[in-house]
C-alpha positions in Angstrom: -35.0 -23.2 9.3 -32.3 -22.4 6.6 -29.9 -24.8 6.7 -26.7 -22.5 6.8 -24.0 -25.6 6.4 -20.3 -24.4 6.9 -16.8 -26.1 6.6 -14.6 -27.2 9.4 -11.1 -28.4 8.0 -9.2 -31.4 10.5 -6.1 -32.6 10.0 -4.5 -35.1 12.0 -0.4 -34.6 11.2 0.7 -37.7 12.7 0.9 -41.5 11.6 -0.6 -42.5 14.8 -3.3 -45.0 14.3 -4.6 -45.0 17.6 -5.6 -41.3 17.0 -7.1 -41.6 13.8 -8.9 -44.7 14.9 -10.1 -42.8 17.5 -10.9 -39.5 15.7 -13.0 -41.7 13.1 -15.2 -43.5 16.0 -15.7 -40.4 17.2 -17.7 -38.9 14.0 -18.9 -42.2 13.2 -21.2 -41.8 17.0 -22.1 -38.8 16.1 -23.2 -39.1 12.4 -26.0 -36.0 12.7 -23.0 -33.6 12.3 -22.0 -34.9 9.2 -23.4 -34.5 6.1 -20.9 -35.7 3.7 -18.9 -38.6 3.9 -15.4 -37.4 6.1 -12.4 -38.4 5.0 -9.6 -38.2 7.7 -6.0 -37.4 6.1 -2.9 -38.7 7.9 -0.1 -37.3 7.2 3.7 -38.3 8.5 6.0 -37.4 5.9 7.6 -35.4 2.9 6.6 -37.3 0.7 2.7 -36.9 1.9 2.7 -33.2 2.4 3.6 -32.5 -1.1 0.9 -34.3 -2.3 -1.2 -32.0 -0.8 0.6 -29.0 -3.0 -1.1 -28.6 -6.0 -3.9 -26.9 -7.2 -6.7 -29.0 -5.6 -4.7 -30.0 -2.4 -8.2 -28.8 -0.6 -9.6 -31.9 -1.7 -7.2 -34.2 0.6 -8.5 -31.8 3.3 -10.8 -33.4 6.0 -13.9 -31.5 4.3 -17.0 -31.5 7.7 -20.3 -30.1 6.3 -22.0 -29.4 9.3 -25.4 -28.7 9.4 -28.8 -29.9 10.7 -32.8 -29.1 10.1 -33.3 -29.8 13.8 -34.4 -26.8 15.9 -32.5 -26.9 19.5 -33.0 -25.3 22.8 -29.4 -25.1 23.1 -26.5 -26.8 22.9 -26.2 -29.4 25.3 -23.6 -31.0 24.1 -20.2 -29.5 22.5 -21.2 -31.3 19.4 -24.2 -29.9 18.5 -22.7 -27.9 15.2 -25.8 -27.4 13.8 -25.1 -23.3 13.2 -21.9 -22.1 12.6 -20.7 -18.2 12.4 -18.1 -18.9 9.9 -16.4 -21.2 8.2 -13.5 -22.6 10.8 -9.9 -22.7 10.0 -8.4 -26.3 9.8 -7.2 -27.4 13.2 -4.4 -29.7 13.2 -4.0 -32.2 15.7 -0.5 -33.5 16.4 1.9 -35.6 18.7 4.2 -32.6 18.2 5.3 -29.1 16.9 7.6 -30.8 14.5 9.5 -30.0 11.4 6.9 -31.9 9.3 4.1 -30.5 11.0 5.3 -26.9 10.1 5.8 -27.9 6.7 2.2 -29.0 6.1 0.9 -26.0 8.1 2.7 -23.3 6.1 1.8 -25.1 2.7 -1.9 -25.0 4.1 -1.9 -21.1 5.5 -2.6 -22.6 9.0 -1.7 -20.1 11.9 0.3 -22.0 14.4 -2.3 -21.0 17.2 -4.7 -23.6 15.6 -2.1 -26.5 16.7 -3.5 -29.1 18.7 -0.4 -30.8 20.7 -1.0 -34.5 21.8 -1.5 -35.2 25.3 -1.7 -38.4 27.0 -5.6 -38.2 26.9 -7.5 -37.9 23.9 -10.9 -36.5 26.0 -8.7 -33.6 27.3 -7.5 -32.9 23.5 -10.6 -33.4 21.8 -12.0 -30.9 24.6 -9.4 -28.4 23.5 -10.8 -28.9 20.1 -14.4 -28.3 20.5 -13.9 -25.2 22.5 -12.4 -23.8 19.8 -15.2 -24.3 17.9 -18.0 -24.1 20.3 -16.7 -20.2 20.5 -18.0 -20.1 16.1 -21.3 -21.6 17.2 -24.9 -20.2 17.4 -26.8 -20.5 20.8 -30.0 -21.1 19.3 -33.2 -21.0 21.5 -36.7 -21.7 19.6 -38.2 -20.5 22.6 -36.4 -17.2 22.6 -38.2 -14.0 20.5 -37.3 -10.8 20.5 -39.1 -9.0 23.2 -39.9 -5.1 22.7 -37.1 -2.7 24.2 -34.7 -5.6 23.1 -31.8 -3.4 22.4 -30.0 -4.9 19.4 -27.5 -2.4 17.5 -25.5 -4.0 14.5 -21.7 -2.7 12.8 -21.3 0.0 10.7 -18.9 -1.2 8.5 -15.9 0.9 7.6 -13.8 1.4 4.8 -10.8 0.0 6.3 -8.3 -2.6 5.2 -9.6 -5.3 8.6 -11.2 -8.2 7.6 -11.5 -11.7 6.2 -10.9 -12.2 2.2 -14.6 -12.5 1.0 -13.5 -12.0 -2.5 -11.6 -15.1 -3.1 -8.1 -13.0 -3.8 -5.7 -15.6 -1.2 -4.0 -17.2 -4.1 -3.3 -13.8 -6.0 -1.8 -12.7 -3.4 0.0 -15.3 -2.2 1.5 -16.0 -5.8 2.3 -12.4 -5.7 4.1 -12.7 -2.5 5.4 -15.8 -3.2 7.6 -14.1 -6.2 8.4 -11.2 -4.0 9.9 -13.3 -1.1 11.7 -15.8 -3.2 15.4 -16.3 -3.0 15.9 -17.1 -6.9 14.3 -13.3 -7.3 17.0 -10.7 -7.7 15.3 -7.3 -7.4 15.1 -4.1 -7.9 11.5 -5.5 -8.7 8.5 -3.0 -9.3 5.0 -4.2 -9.2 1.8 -2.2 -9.7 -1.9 -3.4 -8.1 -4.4 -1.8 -11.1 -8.1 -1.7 -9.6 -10.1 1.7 -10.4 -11.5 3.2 -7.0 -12.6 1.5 -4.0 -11.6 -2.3 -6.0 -9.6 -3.2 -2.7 -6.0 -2.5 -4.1 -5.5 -1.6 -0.3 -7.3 -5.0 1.3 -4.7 -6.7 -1.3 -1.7 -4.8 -0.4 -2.5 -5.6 3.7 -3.3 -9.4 2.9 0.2 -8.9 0.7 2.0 -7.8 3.9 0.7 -10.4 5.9 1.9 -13.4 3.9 4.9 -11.7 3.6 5.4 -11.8 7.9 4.0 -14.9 8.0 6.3 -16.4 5.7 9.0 -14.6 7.6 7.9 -15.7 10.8 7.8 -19.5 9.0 11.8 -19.3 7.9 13.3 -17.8 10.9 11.8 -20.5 13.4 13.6 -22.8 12.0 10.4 -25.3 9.9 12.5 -27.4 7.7 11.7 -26.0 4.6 14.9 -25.3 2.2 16.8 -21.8 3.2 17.1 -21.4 -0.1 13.2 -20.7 -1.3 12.3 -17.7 0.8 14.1 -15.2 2.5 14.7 -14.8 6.5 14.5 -11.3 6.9 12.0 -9.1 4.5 11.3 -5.8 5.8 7.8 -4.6 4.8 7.4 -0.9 4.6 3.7 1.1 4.4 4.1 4.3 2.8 0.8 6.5 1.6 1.4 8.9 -0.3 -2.1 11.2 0.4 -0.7 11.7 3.6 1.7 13.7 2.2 0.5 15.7 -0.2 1.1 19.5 1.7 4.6 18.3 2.5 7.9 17.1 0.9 7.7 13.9 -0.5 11.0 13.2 -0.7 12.1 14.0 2.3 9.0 12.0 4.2 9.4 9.0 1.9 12.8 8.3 2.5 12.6 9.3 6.0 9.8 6.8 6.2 12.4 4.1 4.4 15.5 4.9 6.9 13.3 5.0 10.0 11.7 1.3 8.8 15.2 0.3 8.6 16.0 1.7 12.4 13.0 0.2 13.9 13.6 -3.3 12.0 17.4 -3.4 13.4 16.3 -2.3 16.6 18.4 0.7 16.6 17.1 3.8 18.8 17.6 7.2 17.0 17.1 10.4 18.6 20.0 10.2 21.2 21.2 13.9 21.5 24.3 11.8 23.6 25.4 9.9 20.9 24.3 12.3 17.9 27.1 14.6 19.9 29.5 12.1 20.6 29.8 11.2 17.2 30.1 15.0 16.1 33.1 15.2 18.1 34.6 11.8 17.0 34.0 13.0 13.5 35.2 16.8 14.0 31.4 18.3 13.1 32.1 20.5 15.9 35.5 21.9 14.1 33.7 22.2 11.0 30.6 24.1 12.6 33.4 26.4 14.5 35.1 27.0 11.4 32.2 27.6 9.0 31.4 31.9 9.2 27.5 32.5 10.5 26.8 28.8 10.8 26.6 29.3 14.2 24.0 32.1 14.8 21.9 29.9 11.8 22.2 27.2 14.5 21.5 29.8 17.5 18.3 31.2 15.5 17.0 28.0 14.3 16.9 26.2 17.4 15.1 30.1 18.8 13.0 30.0 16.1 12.2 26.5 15.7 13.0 27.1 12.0 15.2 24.2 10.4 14.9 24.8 6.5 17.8 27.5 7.0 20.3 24.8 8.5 19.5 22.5 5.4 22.4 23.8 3.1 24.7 23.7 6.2 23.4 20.3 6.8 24.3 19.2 3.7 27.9 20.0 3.0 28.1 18.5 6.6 26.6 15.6 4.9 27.8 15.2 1.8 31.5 17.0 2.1 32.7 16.3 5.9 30.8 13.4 6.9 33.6 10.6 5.4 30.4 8.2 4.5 32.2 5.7 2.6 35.3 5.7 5.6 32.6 4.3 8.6 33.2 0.8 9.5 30.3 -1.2 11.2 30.1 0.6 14.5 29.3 3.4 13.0 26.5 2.3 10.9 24.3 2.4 13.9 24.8 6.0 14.5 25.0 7.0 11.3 21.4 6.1 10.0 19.8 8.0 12.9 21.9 10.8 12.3 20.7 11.0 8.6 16.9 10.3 9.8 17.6 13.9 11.6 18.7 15.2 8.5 15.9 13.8 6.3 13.3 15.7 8.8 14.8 18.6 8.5 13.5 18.8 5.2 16.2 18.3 2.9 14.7 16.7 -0.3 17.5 17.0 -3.1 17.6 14.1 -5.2 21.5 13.8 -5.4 21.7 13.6 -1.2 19.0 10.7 -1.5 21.1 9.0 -4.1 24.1 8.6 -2.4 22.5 8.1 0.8 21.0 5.0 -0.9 24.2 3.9 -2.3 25.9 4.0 0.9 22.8 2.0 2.4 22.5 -0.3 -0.6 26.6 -0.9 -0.3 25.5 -2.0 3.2 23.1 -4.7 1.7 25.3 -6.4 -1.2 28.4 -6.6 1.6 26.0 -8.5 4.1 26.3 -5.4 6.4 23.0 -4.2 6.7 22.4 -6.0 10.0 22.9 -4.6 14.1 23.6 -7.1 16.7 21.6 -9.9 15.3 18.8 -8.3 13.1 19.7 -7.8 9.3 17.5 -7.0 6.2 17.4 -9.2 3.3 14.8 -7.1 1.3 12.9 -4.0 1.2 9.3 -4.7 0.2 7.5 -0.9 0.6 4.4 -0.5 -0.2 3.2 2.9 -2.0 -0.9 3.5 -1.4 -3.8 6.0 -2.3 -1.9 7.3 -5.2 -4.9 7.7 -6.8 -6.3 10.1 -4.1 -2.9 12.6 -4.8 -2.8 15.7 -6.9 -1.2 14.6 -10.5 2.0 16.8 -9.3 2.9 14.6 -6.4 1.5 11.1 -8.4 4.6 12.0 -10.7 7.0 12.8 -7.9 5.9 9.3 -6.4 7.1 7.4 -10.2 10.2 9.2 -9.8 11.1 8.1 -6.6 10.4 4.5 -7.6 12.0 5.2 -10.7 14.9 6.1 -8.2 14.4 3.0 -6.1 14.9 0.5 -8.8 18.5 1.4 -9.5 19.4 -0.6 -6.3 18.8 -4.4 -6.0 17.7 -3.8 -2.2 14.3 -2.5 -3.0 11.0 -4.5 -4.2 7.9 -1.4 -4.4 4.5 -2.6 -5.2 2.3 0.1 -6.0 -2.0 0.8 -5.8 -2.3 2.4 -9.1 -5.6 3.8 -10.4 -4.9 3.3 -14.2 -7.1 5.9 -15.5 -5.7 8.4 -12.7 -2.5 7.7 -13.3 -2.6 8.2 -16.7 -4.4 11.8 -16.3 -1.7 12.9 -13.6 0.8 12.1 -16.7 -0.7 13.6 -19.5 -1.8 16.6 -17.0 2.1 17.3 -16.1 3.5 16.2 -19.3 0.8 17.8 -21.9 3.5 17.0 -24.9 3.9 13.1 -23.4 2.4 11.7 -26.8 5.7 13.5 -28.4 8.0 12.6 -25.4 9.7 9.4 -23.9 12.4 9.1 -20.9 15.1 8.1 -19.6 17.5 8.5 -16.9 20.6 10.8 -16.5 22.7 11.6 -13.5 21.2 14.3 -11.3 17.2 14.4 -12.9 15.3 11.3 -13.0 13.0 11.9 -15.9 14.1 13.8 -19.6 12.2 14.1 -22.8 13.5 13.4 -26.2 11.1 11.5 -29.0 7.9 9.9 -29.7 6.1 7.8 -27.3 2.8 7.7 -24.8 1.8 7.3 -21.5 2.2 3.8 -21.2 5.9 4.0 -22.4 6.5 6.2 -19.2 4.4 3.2 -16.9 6.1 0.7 -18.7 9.9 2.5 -17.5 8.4 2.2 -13.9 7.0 -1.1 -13.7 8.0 -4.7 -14.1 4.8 -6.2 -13.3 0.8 -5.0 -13.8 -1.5 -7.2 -12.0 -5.1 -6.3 -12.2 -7.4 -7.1 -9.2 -10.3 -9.5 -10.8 -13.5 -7.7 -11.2 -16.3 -9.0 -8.7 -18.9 -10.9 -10.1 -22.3 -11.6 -8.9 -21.3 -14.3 -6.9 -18.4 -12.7 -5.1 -20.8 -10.0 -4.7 -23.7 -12.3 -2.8 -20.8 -13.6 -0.8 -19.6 -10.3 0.9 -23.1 -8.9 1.1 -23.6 -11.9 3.4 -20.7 -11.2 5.5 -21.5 -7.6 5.9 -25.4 -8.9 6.9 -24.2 -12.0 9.3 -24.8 -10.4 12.1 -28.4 -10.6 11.2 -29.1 -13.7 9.8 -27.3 -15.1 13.2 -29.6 -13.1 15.4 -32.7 -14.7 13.9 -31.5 -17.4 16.6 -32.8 -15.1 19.4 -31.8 -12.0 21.3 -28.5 -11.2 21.6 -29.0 -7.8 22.2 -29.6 -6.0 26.0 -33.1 -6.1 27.5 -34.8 -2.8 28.8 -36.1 -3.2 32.1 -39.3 -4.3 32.2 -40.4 -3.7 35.8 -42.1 -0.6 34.7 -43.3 -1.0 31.1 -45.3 2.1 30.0 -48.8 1.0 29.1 -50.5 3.3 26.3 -53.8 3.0 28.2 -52.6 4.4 31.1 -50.9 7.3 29.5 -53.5 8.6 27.0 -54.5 10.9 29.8 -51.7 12.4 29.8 -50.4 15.6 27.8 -47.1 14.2 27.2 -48.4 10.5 26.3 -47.6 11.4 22.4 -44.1 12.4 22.8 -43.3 9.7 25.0 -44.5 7.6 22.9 -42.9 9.4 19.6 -39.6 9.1 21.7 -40.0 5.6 22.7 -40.5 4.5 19.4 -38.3 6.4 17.7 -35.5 5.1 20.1 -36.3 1.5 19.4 -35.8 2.2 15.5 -32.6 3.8 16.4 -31.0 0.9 17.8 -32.9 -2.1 16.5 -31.1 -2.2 13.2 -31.2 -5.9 12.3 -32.4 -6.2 8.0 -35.4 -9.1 8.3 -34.9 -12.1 6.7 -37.1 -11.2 3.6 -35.4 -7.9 3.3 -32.3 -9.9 3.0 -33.1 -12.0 0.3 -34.3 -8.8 -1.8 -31.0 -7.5 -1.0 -29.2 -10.6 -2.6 -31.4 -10.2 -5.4 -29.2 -6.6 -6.0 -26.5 -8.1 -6.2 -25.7 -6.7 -10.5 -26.2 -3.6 -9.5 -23.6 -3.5 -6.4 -20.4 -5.4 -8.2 -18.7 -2.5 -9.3 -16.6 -2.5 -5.9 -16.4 -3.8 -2.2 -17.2 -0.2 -1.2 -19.9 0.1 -3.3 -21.6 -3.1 -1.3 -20.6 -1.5 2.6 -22.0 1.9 1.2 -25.3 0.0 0.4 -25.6 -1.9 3.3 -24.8 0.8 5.7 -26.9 3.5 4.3 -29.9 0.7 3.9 -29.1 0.2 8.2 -29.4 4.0 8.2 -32.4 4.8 6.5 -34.5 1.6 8.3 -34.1 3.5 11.2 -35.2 6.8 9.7 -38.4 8.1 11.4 -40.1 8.4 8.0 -39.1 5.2 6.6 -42.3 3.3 5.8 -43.5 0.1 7.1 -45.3 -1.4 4.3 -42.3 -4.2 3.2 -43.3 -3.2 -0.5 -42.2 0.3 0.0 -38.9 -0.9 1.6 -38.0 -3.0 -1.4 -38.8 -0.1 -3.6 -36.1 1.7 -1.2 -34.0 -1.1 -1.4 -34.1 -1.1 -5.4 -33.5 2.8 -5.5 -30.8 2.7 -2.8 -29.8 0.0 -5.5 -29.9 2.6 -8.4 -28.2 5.0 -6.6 -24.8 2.8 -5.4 -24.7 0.8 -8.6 -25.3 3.7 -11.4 -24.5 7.0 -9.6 -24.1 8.8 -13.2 -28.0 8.3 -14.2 -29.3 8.3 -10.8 -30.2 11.9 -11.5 -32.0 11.0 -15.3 -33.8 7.8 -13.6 -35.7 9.6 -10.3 -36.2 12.7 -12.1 -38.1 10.2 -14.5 -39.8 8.7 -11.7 -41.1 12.0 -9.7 -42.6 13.1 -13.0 -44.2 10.4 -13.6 -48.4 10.5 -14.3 -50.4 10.0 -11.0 -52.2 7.8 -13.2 -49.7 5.3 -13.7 -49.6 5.2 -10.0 -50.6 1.9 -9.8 -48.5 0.2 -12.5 -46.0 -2.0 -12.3 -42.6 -0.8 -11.4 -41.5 -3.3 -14.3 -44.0 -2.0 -17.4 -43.6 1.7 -16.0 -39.5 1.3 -16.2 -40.2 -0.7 -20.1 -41.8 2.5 -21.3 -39.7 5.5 -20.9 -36.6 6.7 -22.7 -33.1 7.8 -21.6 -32.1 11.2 -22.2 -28.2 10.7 -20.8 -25.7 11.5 -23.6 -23.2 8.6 -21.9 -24.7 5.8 -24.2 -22.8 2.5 -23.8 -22.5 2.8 -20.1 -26.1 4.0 -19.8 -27.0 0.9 -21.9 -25.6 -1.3 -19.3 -27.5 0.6 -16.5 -31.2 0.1 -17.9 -30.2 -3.1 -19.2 -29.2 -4.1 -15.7 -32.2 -2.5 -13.7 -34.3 -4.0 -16.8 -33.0 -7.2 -16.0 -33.7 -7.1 -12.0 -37.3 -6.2 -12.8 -38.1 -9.3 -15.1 -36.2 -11.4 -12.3 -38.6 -9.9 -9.7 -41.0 -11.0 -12.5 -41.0 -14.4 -13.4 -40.2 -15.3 -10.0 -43.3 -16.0 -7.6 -41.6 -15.5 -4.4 -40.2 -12.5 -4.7 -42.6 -9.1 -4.5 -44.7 -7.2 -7.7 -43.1 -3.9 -7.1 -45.5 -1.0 -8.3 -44.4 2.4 -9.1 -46.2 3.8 -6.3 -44.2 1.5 -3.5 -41.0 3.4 -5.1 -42.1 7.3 -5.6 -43.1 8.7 -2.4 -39.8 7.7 -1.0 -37.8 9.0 -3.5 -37.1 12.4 -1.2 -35.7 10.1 1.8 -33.4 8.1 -0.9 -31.9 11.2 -2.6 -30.9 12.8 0.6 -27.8 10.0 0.6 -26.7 10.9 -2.9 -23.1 12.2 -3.4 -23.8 12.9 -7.5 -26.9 13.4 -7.3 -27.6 17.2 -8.5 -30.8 17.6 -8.7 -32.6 17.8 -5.1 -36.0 16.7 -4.2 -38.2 19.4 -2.2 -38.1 18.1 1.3 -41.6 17.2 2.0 -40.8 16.4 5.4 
């Protein structure tokens, strides 16, 4: 048995020497849980915490390897860690939810639903403790195996921004964050997040976010630490841009700001009541009565459901009547809705956004922006999938931040694709090599002399931050969170049982005409929803791991197209021929522009060299892709794999005919792929 050791963090945040004298006894009995030596940190004070803060403070963490070689029927005991799911987040253990134990809690990232309060009985605290943990624990069973028409289905995993960090970015982002947040930071501030496509700019930005409310959440309860590091009241604001790109940006961007600003301050908008009421406080209704055809505009939009012929109406209303600067703090709650109304009826001129964000940003450097008892400190929004936008709307997006940062309110941090952006630029401004900018009154961007694209980027952002590339260790790391599920099965079956009362028996239905497609069905069915990768798959799959670094997506795509094709009716059964899958599938994620060049090379290969190794076959040919350095790289890489697979005795021989048959069933989940294998099948 693998002996899959994990980390469980304790720390006892009291100077209590009862507890700790207890807490040590207690692993002291049971020493088969420990592996390392535990070191129990107490701490009581100021002046201990920020020990802890520095850039090895994990050290002075209670650091629990638990693991153990034994096999188990069970756990009998709550103690039995000998398999953990997952690493376990540190559990502090306290006489109570003081300012001190905040302090070391927040400096540690520990959410405050892993507190452990003293009691008066240690057993009924240390029980609260090992349930937690109990819950990350295998149920191991030697006994158990996995019985045919065990029904056992594992995740597809999707491209989404859920998840645990598996890429080591936490003190990026909280650096990042940590800058954004901070009182001694006087914005506007612009930041951009550089990572090429599918590098998890978007898992950064969400992880950003979530610092950002937990820090929030940290200073408004009150934890001790000094009001003036961080601010009380960030409002975080999620804005993408593809969403948008067959409607008016401005309009839905700013829209998107005001109604974040609404929703933080907890003012309702959309009261026809009080949108009237202040129409007749503010004599909207005179000026209506006295404008000519405003009022069969109004009649026919409202028939027609038609607002963009109201806008130009809407905006002298706006901009000439509507005495903006004369509204004193009861009508700043009515007047935001009132502009939200206006903003979605599609009125995206620059100069209306302009003053609208003056007025708001007046708001901000009074200390007005606030309703009741909720006020904004900072705007923090968040701009993604700019690099899935037309180059048209990626330059309306800079102009907007471009816009932004003329008012100390607003922090944006960005997603940019640097190679994308740089296209979209170029693209719009084909003269940009012969071009800078800069700002006048009522156009954001103007040309006058020489300077490139990065001139422009460099006018829109303070800050570039580029997302580190994934290595082959970071790369091993996700692939074994993505594959958990089926390393933690090996335990026994977790899955559903299939009746057994009637199992069909293949004697007794060989008589029978339909005996073949029942059993064709049954078969198949069991393929379908058994989708766990064995053990020895796995490590062949780890093994991939250069040819899968180029992106977190690039890893799920492997894994969940592997799941998919092991089901496959025509994928083989001989475990040679699935690594030869495995490496192609490998090929095919990791160097999709000579995919095409390396199986074409394969198919045509000489029956006779049939049964040569994959590694000598793969020696002897030559490229014929024009793309030299990175197709370099690509054979050096696959070249590399193969004298791994080599030199090492526990890993398979792979000949060139465990690879080519299946060639057909691998090139069916190619997106670049242009040349298309006859279907044999």
């Amino acid at each position: 048995m693998n002996n899959r050791a994990k980390h469980f963090g304790f720390i006892i945040a009291s100077s209590d020497d009862e507890i700790k004298t207890k807490i040590s006894q207690f692993f002291n009995e049971n020493t088969e849980l420990v592996e390392s030596q535990n070191k129990i940190l107490t701490v009581s004070d100021v002046q201990e915490w920020r020990k802890i803060i520095d850039p090895h403070f994990y050290q002075h963490i209670l650091d629990i390897n638990l693991g153990s070689d034994k096999e188990r029927e069970g756990i009998n005991i709550l103690w039995e860690l000998n398999r953990l799911k997952t690493s376990i987040p540190p559990i502090v253990y306290t006489k109570q939810n003081d300012e001190n134990t905040k302090k070391i809690c927040f400096m540690l990232g520990v959410a405050e639903e892993n507190y452990i309060i003293k009691t008066t009985s240690f057993e009924s605290d240390l029980h609260s403790i090992t349930t937690r943990i109990v819950a990350q624990i295998d149920v191991p069973n030697s006994k158990a195996t996995i019985k045919k028409g065990a029904l056992i289905t594992f995740p597809y995993h999707p491209d989404t921004l859920a998840g645990e960090d598996q890429l080591n970015i936490e003190s990026d982002v909280n650096a990042i964050t940590n800058l954004i947040v901070n009182k001694q930071v006087k914005p506007p501030l612009s930041i951009s997040i550089l990572g090429n496509w599918g590098k998890g700019k978007s898992f950064f930005m969400k992880k950003m976010e979530e610092r950002i409310n937990f820090i929030a959440n940290i200073m408004k309860e009150g934890s001790g630490l000094d009001d003036n590091i961080f601010i009380k009241d960030p409002l975080s604001i999620h804005f993408n841009a593809w969403h948008y790109t067959d409607a008016n940006l401005w309009s839905n961007l700013f829209a998107k700001i005001l109604q974040g600003i609404l929703d933080h301050l907890g003012i309702e908008y959309g009261s026809e009541k009080e949108i009237n009421e202040l129409f007749e406080e503010k004599g909207i209704f005179k000026i209506i009565k006295d404008t000519p055809d405003i009022g069969n505009i109004i009649g026919l939009t409202k028939k027609d459901n038609q607002n963009q012929p109201l806008d130009p109406w809407t905006e002298k209303i706006i901009n000439n009547e509507y005495k903006i600067k004369q509204m004193d703090q009861k009508d700043f709650s009515f007047y935001l809705p009132l502009i939200l109304e206006y903003y979605y009826l599609r009125l995206g001129l620059i100069s209306s956004i302009r003053k609208d964000l003056q007025y708001i940003n007046t708001k901000f450097e009074k200390g007005d922006l606030r309703h009741k008892d909720k006020s904004i400190d900072r705007i923090i929004l968040f701009i993604d999938d700019l690099d899935r936008c037309p180059p048209q709307r990626v330059i309306e997006v800079l102009q907007a931040i471009h816009l932004l940062l003329s008012f100390p309110l607003f922090v944006v941090v960005a997603g940019v694709d640097i190679n994308w952006i740089i296209q979209s630029i170029t693209k719009t401004y084909p003269n940009i090599t012969n071009t800078t900018f800069y700002e006048e009154e009522d156009s954001i961007l103007k040309s006058d002399e020489i300077h490139a694209p990065f001139n422009y980027l460099e006018k829109i952002f303070q800050v570039f931050y580029s997302l580190k590339k994934m290595n082959e260790e970071d790369t091993v790391k996700l692939i074994n969170s993505l594959i958990k599920e089926d390393i933690d099965s090996k335990a026994g079956n977790k899955g559903h049982l299939l009746k057994e009362e009637n199992p069909i028996s293949t004697e007794q239905n060989t008589k029978t005409s339909d005996s073949d497609k029942i059993s064709s069905l049954i078969n198949s069915f069991y393929n379908a929803t058994d989708l766990r990768i064995p053990e020895d798959e796995i490590v062949h799959i780890r093994t991939l791991a250069p040819f899968l670094k180029n992106s977190p997506r690039s890893v799920k795509r492997f894994i969940n197209t592997y799941r998919i094709i092991r089901s496959h009716d025509q994928c083989p059964e001989a475990k040679l021929e699935k690594y030869g899958i495995l490496l192609l599938l490998g090929i095919m994620v990791g160097f999709p522009d000579f995919v095409d060049d390396i199986f074409k090379k394969i198919e045509n290969s000489d029956e006779k060299e049939k049964d040569k190794s994959f590694k000598d076959w793969f020696s002897s040919i030559k490229s014929v892709s024009n793309q030299e350095i990175k197709e370099k790289e690509a054979f050096s890489t696959i070249k590399k794999y193969l004298d791994t697979l080599s030199s090492n005795s526990e890993l398979p021989k792979i000949k060139l005919s465990d690879i080519k048959p299946n060639i057909s069933l691998v090139s069916r989940f190619s997106l670049q792929r242009d040349y298309r294998i006859k279907d044999k099948g």
